[in-house]
C-alpha atoms as one frame of an Amber mdcrd trajectory, in Angstrom:
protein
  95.164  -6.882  34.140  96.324 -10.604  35.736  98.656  -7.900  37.841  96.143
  -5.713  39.132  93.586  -8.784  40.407  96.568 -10.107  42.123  96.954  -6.957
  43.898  93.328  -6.903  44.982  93.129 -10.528  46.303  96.224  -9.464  48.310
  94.725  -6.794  49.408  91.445  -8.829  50.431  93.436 -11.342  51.798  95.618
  -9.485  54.163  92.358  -7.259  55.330  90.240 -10.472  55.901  93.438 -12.164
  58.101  93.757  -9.060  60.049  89.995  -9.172  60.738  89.900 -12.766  61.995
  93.426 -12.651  64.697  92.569 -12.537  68.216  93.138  -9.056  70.210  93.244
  -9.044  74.188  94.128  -5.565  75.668  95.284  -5.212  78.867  95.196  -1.676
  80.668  94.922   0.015  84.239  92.017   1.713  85.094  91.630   4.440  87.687
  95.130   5.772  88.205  98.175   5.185  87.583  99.472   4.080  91.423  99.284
  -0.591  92.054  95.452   1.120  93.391  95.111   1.370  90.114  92.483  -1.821
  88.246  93.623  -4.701  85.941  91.302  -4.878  83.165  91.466  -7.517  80.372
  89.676  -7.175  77.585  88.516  -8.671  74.303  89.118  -6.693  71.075  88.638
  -9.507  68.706  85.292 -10.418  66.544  84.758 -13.458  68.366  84.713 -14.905
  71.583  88.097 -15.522  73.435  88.337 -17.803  76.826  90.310 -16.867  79.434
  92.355 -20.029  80.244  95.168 -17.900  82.424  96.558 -14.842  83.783  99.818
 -14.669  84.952 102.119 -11.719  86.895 105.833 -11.513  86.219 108.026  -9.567
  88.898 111.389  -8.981  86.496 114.394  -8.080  89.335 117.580  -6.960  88.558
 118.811 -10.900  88.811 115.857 -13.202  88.333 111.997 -12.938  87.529 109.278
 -14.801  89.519 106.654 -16.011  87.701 102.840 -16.321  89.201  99.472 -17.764
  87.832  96.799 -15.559  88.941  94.523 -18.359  87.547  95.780 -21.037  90.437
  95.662 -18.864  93.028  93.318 -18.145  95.788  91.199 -15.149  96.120  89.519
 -15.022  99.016  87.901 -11.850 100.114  87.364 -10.619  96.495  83.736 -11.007
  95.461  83.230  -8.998  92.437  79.973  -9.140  90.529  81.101 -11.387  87.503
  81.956 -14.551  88.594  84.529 -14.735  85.625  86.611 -12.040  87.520  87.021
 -13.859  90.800  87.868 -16.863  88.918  90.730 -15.232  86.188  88.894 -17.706
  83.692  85.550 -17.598  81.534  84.559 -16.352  78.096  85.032 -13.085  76.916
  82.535 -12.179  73.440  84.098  -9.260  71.685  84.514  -6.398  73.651  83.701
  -7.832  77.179  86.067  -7.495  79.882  87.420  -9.039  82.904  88.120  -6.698
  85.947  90.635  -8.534  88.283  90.708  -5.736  91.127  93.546  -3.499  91.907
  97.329  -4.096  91.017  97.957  -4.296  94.461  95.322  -7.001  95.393  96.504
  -9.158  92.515 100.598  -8.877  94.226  98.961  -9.709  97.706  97.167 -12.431
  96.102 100.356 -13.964  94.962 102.869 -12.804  96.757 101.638 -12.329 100.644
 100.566  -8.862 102.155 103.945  -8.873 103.788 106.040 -10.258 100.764 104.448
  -7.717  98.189 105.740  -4.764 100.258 109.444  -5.652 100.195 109.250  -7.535
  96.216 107.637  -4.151  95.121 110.473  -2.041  96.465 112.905  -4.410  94.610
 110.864  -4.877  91.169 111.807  -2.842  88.363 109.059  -4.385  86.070 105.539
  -5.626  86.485 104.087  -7.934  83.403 100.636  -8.800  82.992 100.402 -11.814
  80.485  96.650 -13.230  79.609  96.498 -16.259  77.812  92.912 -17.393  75.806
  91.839 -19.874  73.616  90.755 -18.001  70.018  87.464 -19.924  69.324  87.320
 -18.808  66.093  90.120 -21.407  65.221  90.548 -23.336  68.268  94.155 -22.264
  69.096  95.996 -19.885  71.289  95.677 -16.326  71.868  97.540 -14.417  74.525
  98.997 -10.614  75.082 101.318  -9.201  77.657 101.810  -5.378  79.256 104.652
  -4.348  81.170 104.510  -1.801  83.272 107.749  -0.028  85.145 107.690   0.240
  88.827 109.220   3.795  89.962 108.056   5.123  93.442 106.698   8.390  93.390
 107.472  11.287  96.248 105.400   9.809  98.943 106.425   6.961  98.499 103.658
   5.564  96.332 104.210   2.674  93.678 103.811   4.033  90.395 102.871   1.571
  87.043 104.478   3.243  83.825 103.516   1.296  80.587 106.495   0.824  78.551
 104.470   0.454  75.489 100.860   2.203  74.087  99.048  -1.140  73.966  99.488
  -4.825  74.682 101.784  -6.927  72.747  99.630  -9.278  71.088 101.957 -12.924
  71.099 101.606 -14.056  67.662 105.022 -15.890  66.731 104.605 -19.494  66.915
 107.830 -19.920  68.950 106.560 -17.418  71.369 103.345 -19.102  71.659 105.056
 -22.337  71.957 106.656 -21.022  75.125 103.344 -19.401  76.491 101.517 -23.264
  76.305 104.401 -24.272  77.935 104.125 -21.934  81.033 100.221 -22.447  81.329
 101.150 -26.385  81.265 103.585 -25.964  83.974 101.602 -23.883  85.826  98.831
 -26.565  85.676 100.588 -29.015  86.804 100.022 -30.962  83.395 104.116 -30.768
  82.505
């Protein structure tokens, strides 16, 4: 009998932590070319902020690394101020639309710049970074997408997984507060 209640508060347990983590999804909406949108949004049953989004450019030598968070966005002026920003609070199932792939790589990179890094890119990562209220501590995700041009000559975004990768590990999340710190200038 002791056996089976142990089994059941297990089971109680492990359904109420799965309940309570943090879930950000991060997807492209409207195609599947860098026209395509960036869309962030919260899956979890409570509020997440949006402390940073960052774009990783993986080459065949090197990645580049850039906060979308610190940099400036002139000329977009979408509705929700939380969008031009890349920061704000997100209740449970609320999303961010940051504009088009393309107009987030111009943002960081340069009209002229994104061009040539595109053509030399073999992977494109989104990584959003939140603070879980629920708990007070971190909650971030990443997507990757593969770059491949298509026949005329269009950039094409390939996910190279379903869903986002929700970063739970605390080693991995160690790293992540790291990169928003340095990115902040606070390291």
């Amino acid at each position: 009998m002791l056996g089976v209640w142990m089994l059941y508060l297990q089971l109680f347990y492990s359904s109420y932590r799965h309940q309570i983590r943090p879930k950000i999804l991060i997807t492209r909406g409207g195609g599947d070319t860098i026209a395509a949108r960036c869309i962030i949004t919260n899956m979890s049953p409570e509020i997440i902020f949006v402390q940073a989004v960052f774009l990783r450019l993986s080459f065949a030598d090197r990645e580049q690394l850039y906060s979308l968070s610190e940099a400036d966005r002139a000329g977009f002026s979408p509705p929700d101020r939380r969008s031009e920003l890349v920061q704000g609070p997100l209740r449970s199932g609320d999303f961010l639309e940051l504009g088009s792939f393309e107009e987030l790589l111009t943002t960081v990179l340069g009209k002229e710049n994104a061009l040539h890094q595109l053509a030399e890119a073999h992977t494109l990562t989104v990584v959003t970074v939140g603070s879980y209220t629920w708990h007070d501590r971190l909650a971030a995700a990443e997507r990757s997408f593969r770059l491949r041009r298509n026949e005329v000559q269009q950039t094409i975004l390939i996910p190279t997984r379903m869903t986002s990768r929700q970063i739970r590990s605390k080693t991995e999340k160690r790293a992540v507060a790291r990169m928003v710190e340095k990115h902040a200038g606070m390291g």
